[in-house]
Residue, then its C-alpha position, 0 to 999 in steps of 0.5 A: x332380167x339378165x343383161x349379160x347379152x342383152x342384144x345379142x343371140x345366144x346360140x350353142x357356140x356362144x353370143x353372136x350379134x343377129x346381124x350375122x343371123x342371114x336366113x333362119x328357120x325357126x322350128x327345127x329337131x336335129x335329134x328328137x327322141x324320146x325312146x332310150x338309145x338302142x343299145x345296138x349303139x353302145x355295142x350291146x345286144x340288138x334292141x327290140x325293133x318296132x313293129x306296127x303292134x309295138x312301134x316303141x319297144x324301147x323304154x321311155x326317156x326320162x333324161x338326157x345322156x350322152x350320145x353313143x359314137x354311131x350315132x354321132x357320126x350318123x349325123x355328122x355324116x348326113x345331117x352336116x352336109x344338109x346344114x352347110x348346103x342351106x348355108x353355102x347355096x341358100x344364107x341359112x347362117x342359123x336355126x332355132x332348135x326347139x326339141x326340149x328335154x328330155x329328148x334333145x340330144x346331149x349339149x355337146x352334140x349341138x356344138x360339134x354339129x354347129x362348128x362343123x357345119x357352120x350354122x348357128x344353133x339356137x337351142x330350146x329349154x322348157x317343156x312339151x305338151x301333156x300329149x293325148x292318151x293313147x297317141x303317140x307313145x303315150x299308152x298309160x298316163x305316166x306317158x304322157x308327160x315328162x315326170x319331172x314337170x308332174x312332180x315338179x313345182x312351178x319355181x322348181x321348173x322355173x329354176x330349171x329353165x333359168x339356169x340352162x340359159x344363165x349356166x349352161x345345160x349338164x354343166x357345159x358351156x352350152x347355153x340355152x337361147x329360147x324356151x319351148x312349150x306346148x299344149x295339146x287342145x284349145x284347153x290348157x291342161x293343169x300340167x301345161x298351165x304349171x309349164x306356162x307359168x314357169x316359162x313366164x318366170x324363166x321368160x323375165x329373169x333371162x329376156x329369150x323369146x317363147x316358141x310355141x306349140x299350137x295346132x288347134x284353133x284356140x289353142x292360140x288364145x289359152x297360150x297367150x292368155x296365161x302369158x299375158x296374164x303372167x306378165x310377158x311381153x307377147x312380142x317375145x312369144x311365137x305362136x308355132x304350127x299355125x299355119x291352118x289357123x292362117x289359111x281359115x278365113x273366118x279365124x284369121x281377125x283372131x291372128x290378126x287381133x293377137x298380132x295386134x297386141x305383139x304376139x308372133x306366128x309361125x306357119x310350119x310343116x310346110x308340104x308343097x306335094x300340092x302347091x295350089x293346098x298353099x294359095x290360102x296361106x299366101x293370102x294370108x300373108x299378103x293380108x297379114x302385111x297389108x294389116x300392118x303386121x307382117x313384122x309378126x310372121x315367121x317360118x319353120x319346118x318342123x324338120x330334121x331327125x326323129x324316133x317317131x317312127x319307132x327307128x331313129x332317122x330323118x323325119x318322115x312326117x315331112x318330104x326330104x331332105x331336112x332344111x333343104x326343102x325349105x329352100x330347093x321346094x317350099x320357097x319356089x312353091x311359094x313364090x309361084x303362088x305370089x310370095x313377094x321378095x319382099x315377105x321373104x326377107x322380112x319372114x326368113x330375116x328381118x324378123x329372126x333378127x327382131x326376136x331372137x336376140x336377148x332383151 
């Protein structure tokens, strides 16, 4: 395991020390897309637009390029001010960007970004998910999954992750501070296994911590299974979009019991058009810290700036605006419904602070 900056945060700016950290959430997408840009932005002919029949006219991404000007300066001009309003008004010093390749934007943008807002970005290697067939984008099978992971073997995805976060992304001096995966169903696909496996082995040469995707119940156990069984600690990993697996009460002992072994979960998506839809998460997170593990529960929103509309824009998945929602709408939501000042601290603090930093 590297100790280079063991005990300290590696964000896209450099190490910083997690006392610095305020405020962080821990699901986050400044730029996810995983169409080709329109060529519109390079000062080319107008691409094809989306429509309902064809919602993804452009062709697929398969790797990173550098990002044209306009749409730079669209996120400098609306994404920065968002991010240093959550900063200024509400202590959100940083935020862990989990879009991974090919679909982040160039390594660069991240760095102008964080400088010019003043928010610490912490940005994700690894893989997604192997997404259903027929969702989404994914029409064929060659879709649904980058190409590389498909043709790749375990060591090389392995060695991919490792030299993002010891050498930096595209030869830059933007370095990766967390590894990202996902999986699709309860059941692990082989594609995703083979990204898990990688992960655990990036995981024990580097010390960054491991954000999940997890939507189905279950999914939950085959993820921290195989991670346990390659040997990662689970109090590096954090469970992501469990926020329905926390409001079942008849599923939430198999949190409770996850937690118990170490690992980490994170309520995301967090809509509060209807407040009283959250009353059961609250419990939840009472019942989560009267267990004794409330050390283990972090926030995220899924939030930010997309192409699954077929356009790229603020995403439209979740209310407006990115970040600020978090603050100006969730949080007051939530403590109506009984979130404690207490829970607060530790969820949007004291835990980042735990598991963001290098060990």
């Amino acid at each position: 395991m590297s100790k280079l900056h063991a005990g300290k945060v590696i964000t896209v700016c450099g190490p910083m020390d997690p006392a610095r950290l305020g405020r962080v959430l821990m699901h986050e997408h400044l730029h996810s897309d995983m169409c080709e840009e329109d060529p519109a932005n390079f000062g080319l002919p107008s691409a094809p637009r989306p429509t309902p029949e064809n919602p993804y006219p452009l062709p697929f991404r398969t790797e990173e390029k550098p990002m044209s000007p306009k749409r730079l300066q669209y996120l400098l001009d609306d994404a920065v001010p968002l991010l240093q309003q959550a900063k200024t008004e509400h202590g959100m010093n940083a935020y862990c960007d989990v879009t991974m390749p090919p679909w982040r934007a160039w390594p660069d943008v991240y760095a102008k970004i964080s400088r010019a807002s003043g928010v610490q970005i912490i940005l994700a290697t690894g893989f997604y998910r192997e997404i259903e067939l027929g969702k989404y984008w994914a029409k064929t099978p060659d879709l649904q999954i980058w190409p590389f992971v498909r043709k790749a073997s375990v060591e090389e995805l392995a060695d991919f992750c490792i030299r993002e976060i010891l050498e930096g992304i595209h030869g830059t001096e933007v370095h990766a501070g967390c590894l990202k995966l996902g999986t699709s169903l309860p059941s692990m696909t082989e594609l995703e296994k083979k990204t898990f496996r990688a992960a655990a082995r990036a995981w024990k040469q580097t010390g960054v911590h491991i954000t999940t995707h997890c939507t189905w119940l279950g999914s939950e156990t085959s993820q921290l299974t195989i991670l346990d069984n390659e040997g990662v600690d689970l109090r590096r990993v954090v469970i992501g979009h469990v926020a329905g697996h926390l409001m079942n009460p008849g599923y939430r002992n198999t949190i409770l019991s996850w937690m118990g072994r170490g690992a980490n979960f994170m309520p995301t998506n967090l809509n509060v058009t209807r407040p009283e839809h959250w009353r059961p998460l609250i419990e939840a997170i009472h019942q989560v810290f009267e267990a004794g593990h409330g050390d283990k529960l972090l926030f995220g929103m899924d939030h930010g700036y997309c192409t699954e509309t077929g356009v790229f824009e603020r995403v439209q998945f979740m209310p407006q605006p990115p970040w600020m929602y978090m603050f100006q709408n969730v949080l007051p939501a939530f403590r109506a419904l009984g979130l404690t000042a207490v829970e607060e601290q530790t969820i949007l603090c004291d835990n980042p602070r735990r598991i963001l930093p290098v060990q």
